[in-house]
C-alpha positions as CSV (number, residue, x, y, z in Angstrom):
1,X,97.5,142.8,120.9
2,X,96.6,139.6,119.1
3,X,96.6,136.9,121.7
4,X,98.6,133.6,119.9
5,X,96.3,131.4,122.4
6,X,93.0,129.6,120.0
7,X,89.6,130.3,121.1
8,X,88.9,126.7,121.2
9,X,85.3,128.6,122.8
10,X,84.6,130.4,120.1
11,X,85.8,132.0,117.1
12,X,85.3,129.3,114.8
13,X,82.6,128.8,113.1
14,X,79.2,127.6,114.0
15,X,76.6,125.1,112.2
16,X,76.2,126.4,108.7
17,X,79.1,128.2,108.3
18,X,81.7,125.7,108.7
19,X,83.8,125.1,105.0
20,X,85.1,122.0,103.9
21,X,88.2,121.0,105.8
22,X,88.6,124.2,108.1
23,X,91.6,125.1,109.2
24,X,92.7,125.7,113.0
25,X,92.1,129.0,113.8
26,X,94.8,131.1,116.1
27,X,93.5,134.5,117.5
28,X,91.9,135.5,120.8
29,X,89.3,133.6,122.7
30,X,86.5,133.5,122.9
31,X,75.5,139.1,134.6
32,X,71.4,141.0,137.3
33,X,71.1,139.8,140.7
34,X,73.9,141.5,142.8
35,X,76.7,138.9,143.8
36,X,77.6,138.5,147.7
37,X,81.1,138.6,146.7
38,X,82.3,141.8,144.5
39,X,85.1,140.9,142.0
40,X,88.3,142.6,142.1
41,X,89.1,143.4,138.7
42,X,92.9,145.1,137.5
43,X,91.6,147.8,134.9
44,X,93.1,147.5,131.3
45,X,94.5,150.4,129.6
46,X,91.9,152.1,127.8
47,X,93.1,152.4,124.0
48,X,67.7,148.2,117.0
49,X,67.0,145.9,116.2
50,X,66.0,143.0,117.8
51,X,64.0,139.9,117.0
52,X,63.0,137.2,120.0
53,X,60.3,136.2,122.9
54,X,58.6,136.9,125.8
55,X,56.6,139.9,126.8
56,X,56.7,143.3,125.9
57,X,59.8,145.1,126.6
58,X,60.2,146.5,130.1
59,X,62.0,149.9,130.7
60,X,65.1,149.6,132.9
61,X,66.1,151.4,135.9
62,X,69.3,152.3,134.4
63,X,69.8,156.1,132.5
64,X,73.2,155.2,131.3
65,X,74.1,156.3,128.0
66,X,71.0,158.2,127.7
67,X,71.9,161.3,129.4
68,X,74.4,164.1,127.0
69,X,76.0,164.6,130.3
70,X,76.7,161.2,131.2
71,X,78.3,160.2,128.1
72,X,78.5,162.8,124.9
73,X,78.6,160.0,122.4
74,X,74.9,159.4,121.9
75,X,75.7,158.4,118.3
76,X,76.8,155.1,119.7
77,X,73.3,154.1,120.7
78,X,72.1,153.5,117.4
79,X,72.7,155.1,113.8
80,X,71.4,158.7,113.6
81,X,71.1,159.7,117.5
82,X,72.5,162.4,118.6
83,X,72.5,165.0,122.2
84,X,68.6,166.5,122.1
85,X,68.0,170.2,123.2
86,X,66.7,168.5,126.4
87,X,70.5,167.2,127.3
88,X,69.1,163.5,126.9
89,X,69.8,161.4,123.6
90,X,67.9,161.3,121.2
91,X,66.9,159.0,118.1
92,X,67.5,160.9,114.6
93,X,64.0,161.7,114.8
94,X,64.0,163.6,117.6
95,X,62.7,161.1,120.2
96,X,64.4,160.6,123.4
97,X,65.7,157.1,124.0
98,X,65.3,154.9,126.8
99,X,66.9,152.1,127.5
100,X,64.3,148.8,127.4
101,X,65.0,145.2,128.3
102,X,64.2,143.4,125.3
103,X,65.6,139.9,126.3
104,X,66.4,138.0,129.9
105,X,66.8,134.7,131.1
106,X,66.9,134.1,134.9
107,X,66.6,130.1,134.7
108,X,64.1,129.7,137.4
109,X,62.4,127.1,135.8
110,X,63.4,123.0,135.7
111,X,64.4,122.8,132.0
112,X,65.8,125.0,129.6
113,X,63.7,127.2,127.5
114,X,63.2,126.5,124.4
115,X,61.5,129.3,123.1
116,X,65.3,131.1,124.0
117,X,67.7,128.8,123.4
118,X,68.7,126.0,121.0
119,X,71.5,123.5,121.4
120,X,75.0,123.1,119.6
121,X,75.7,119.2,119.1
122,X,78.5,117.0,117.5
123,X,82.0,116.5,118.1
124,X,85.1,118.6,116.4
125,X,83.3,121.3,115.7
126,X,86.1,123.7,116.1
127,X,89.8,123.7,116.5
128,X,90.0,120.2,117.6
129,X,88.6,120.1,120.7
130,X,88.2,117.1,123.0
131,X,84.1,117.1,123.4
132,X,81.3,116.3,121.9
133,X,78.5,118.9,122.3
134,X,75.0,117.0,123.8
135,X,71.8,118.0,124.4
136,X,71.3,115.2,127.3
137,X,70.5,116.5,130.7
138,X,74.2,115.2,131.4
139,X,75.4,117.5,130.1
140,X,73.0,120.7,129.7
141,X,70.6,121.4,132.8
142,X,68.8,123.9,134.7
143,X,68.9,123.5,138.5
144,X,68.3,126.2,141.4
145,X,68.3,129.4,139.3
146,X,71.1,128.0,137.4
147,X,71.9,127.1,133.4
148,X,74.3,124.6,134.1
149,X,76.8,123.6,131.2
150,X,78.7,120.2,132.8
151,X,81.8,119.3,131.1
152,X,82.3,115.0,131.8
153,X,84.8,112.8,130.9
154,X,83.2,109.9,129.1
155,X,83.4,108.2,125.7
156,X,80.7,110.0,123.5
157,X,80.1,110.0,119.8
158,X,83.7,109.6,119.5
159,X,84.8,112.2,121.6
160,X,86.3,111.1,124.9
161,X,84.5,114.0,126.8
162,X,81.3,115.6,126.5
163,X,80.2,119.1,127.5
164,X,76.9,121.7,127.0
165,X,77.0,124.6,124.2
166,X,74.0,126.6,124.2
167,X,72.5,129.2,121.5
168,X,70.1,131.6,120.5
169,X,70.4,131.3,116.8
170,X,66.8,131.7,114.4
171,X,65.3,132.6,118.4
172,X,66.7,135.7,119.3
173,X,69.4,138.2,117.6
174,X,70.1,142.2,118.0
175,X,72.1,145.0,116.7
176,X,73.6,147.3,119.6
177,X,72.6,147.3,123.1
178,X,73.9,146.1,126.5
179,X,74.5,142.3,127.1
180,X,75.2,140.6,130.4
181,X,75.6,138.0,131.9
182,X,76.5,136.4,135.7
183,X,78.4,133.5,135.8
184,X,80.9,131.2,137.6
185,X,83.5,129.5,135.9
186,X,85.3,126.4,136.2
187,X,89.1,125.9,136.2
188,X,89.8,122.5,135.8
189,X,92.3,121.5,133.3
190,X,91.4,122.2,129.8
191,X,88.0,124.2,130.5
192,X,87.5,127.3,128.3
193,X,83.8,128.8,129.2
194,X,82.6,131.2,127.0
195,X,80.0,134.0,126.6
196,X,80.3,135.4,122.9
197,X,78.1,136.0,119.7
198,X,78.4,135.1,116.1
199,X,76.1,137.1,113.1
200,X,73.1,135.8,112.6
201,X,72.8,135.8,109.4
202,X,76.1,136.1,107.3
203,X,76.2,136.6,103.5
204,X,77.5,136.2,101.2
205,X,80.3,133.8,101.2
206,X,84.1,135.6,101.1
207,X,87.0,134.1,99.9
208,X,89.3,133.1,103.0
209,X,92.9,132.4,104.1
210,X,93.9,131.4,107.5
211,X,97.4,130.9,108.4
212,X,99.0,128.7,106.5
213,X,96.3,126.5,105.5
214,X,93.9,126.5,102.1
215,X,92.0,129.4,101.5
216,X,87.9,128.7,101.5
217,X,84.8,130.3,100.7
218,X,83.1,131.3,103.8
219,X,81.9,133.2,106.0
220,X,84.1,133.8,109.0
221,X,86.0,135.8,109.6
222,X,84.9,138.1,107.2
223,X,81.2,138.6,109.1
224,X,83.3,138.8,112.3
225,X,82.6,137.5,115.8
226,X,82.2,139.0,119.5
227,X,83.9,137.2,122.4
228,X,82.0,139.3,125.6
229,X,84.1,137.4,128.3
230,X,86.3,133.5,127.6
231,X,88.2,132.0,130.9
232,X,90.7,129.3,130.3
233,X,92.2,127.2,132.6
234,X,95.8,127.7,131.6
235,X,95.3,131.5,132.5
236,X,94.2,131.4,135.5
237,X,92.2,134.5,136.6
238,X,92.1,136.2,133.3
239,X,89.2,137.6,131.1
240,X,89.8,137.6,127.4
241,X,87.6,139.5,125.5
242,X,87.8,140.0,121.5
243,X,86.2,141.0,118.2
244,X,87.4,138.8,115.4
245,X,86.9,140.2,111.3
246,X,88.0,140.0,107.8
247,X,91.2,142.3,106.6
248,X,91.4,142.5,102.8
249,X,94.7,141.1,101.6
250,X,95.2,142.0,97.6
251,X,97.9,139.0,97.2
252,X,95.7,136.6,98.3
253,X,92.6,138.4,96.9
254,X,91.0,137.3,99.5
255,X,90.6,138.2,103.8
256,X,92.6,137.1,106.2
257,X,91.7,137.2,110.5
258,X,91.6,140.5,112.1
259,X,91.3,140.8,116.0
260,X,91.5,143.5,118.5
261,X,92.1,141.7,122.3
262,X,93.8,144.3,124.3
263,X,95.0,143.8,127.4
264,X,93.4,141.0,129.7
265,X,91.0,142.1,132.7
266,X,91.4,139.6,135.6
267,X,89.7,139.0,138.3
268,X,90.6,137.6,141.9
269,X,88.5,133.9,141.9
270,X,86.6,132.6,138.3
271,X,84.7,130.6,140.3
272,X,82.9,132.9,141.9
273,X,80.1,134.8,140.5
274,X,80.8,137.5,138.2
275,X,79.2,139.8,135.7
276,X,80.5,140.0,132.2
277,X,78.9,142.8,130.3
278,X,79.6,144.0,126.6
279,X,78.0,147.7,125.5
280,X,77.6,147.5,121.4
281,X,76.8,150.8,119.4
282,X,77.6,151.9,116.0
283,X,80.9,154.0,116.8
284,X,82.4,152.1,120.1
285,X,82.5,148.7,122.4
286,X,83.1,148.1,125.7
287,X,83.8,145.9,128.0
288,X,82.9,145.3,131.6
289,X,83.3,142.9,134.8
290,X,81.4,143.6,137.5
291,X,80.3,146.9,136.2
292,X,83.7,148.1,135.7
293,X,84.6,149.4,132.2
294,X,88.0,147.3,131.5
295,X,88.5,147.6,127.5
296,X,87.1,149.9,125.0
297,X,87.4,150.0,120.7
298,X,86.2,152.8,118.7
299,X,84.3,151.1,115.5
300,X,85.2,150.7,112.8
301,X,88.8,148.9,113.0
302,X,91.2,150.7,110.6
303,X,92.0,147.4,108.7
304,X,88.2,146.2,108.4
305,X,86.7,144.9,105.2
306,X,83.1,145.4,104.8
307,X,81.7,142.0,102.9
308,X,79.6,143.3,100.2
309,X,80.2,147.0,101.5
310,X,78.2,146.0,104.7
311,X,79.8,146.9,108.4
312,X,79.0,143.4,109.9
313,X,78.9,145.0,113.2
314,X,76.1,147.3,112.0
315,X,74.7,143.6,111.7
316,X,72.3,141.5,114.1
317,X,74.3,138.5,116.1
318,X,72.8,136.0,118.4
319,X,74.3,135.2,121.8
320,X,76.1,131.8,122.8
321,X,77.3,129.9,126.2
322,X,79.6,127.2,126.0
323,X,82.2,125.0,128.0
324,X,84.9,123.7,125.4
325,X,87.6,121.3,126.6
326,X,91.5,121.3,124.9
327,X,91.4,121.5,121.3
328,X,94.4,124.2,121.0
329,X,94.5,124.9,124.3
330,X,95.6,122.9,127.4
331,X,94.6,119.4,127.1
332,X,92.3,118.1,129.8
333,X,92.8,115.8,132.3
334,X,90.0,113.4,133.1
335,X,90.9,112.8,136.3
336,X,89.1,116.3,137.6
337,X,85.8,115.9,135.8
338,X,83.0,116.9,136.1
339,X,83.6,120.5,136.1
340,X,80.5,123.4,135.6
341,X,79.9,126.7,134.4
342,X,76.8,127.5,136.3
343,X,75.3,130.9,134.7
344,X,73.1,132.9,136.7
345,X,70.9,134.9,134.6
346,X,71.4,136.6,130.8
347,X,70.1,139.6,130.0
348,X,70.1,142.4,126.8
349,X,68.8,145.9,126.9
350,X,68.7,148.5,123.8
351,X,68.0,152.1,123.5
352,X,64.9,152.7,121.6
353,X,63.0,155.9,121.3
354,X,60.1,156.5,124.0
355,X,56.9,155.7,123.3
């Protein structure tokens, strides 16, 4: 179901891989300390590598998707693995995996790290939103175990509001695993907070149309995007969460956007704390909120062109966190800011064969 709301969050496209004059993009939008309060969450019908920081990996408490038993599919972990004679999954060379944590923020410190993350700055970066993106405490801080991205209404480098958008672009990027985070959302007017991804490094340029605007030669949508969890204000409660990617079109001789949505998840209060988790292999994705599985895809997507004959989701992406304000979406009303999206902790874990 392609949702006809923009994902003033996410979809479009970030610094670098902007073209001249882009058009408005229409498509879907776009934690692990345990929560006092447990979400309740309306399920939807069900249709490595890794470079970054920090210390060695650490193996997780977690078996899932390692066992046969638990989940047959062990191909999805990464390319090649398969059920071992041992009934755990293995790597194509015969190694059992185990799931590692290979990358975690818990923002106990005073300032954000930047060994981990890297700021997104400017105004009208995508789909004609109302902010401008800062990298002033104002706006981006990290207070009482907290990342917190503050959306204010104030005259800013042109923009009339400004806001956080935070990245881990040329720091950290993988190819399949488990991503999380725990976060609380704001509602106010016009807020769209986001947890999503973009390819880390997409190549080459493919010739583009969107809508009824110009074609251009770049690189979205054809090296696609993942939306893990987006919460707008105008619907109230729900959690979109979208792949975006090129679909060859011979008239135009060119790719136009392809997106699989499904139906929403929701969940009773956005404020609260929840945890949005995405599970990436080579064969499948899945969604969850508060560890409940609410929307699956079997990889590839029927209509999917491969740039270059490349599956970009065989293809590392980095992770981002922002709070956008309007743009295609509700407009905001500056008469209930400030509003935050406070993030708890992020976290990614891969399965890699055992040492």
């Amino acid at each position: 179901m392609a949702l006809t709301g923009a994902y003033s969050s996410g979809i479009l496209l970030a610094s670098g891989m902007t073209p001249p004059a882009p058009p408005p993009v229409r498509g879907a939008r776009s934690q692990h300390r345990t929560g006092s309060r447990r979400a309740r969450v309306r399920l939807a019908p069900l249709f490595i590598m890794a470079v970054g920081c920090g210390g060695p990996p650490k193996t997780s408490s977690s078996s899932h998707w390692l066992t046969c038993s638990l989940d047959s599919d062990c191909s999805n972990l990464e390319v090649g693995a398969r059920c071992g004679d041992d009934g755990d999954c293995s790597s194509a060379g015969g190694t059992r995996l185990v799931q590692r944590l290979v990358f975690s923020d818990e923002f106990d410190g005073t300032t954000l790290d930047g060994t981990r993350w890297g700021y997104e700055t400017g105004a009208g970066i995508r789909n004609d939103e109302a902010q401008a993106y800062t990298n002033r405490s104002e706006n981006v801080s990290v207070e009482s175990g907290n990342l917190v991205l503050t959306a204010r209404a104030e005259q800013y480098s042109g923009a009339s509001f400004t806001s956080g958008s935070v990245n881990t672009e040329g720091l950290f990027s993988f190819a399949f695993g488990r991503v999380e985070a725990r976060f609380a959302a704001p509602v106010g007017r016009g807020c769209s907070a986001a947890f999503w991804m973009l390819p880390e490094n997409p190549t080459p340029d493919v010739q583009s149309c969107i809508g009824s605007s110009p074609c251009y030669s770049g690189t979205w949508p054809a090296w696609g995007d993942i939306t893990i969890a987006n919460l707008q204000s105008q619907l109230p409660g729900q959690v979109l969460g979208t792949i975006s990617y090129g679909v060859w079109d011979d008239t135009l001789g060119g790719v136009t956007h392809g997106v699989f949505a499904g139906e929403n998840a929701t969940v009773e209060d956005a404020t609260a704390y929840h945890t949005y988790a995405f599970e990436w292999g080579p064969a499948r994705l899945d969604w969850f909120v508060d560890d409940v599985k609410v929307r699956t895809v079997a990889l590839p997507p029927e209509d999917l062109y491969l740039p270059g004959g490349v599956d970009p989701f065989h293809k590392p992406f980095h992770l981002r966190l922002n709070l956008a304000l309007g743009g295609l979406d509700q407009a905001p009303d500056s008469a209930v800011y400030p509003q935050e999206l406070r993030i708890d902790w992020v976290r990614v874990s891969q399965w890699q064969a055992e040492d």
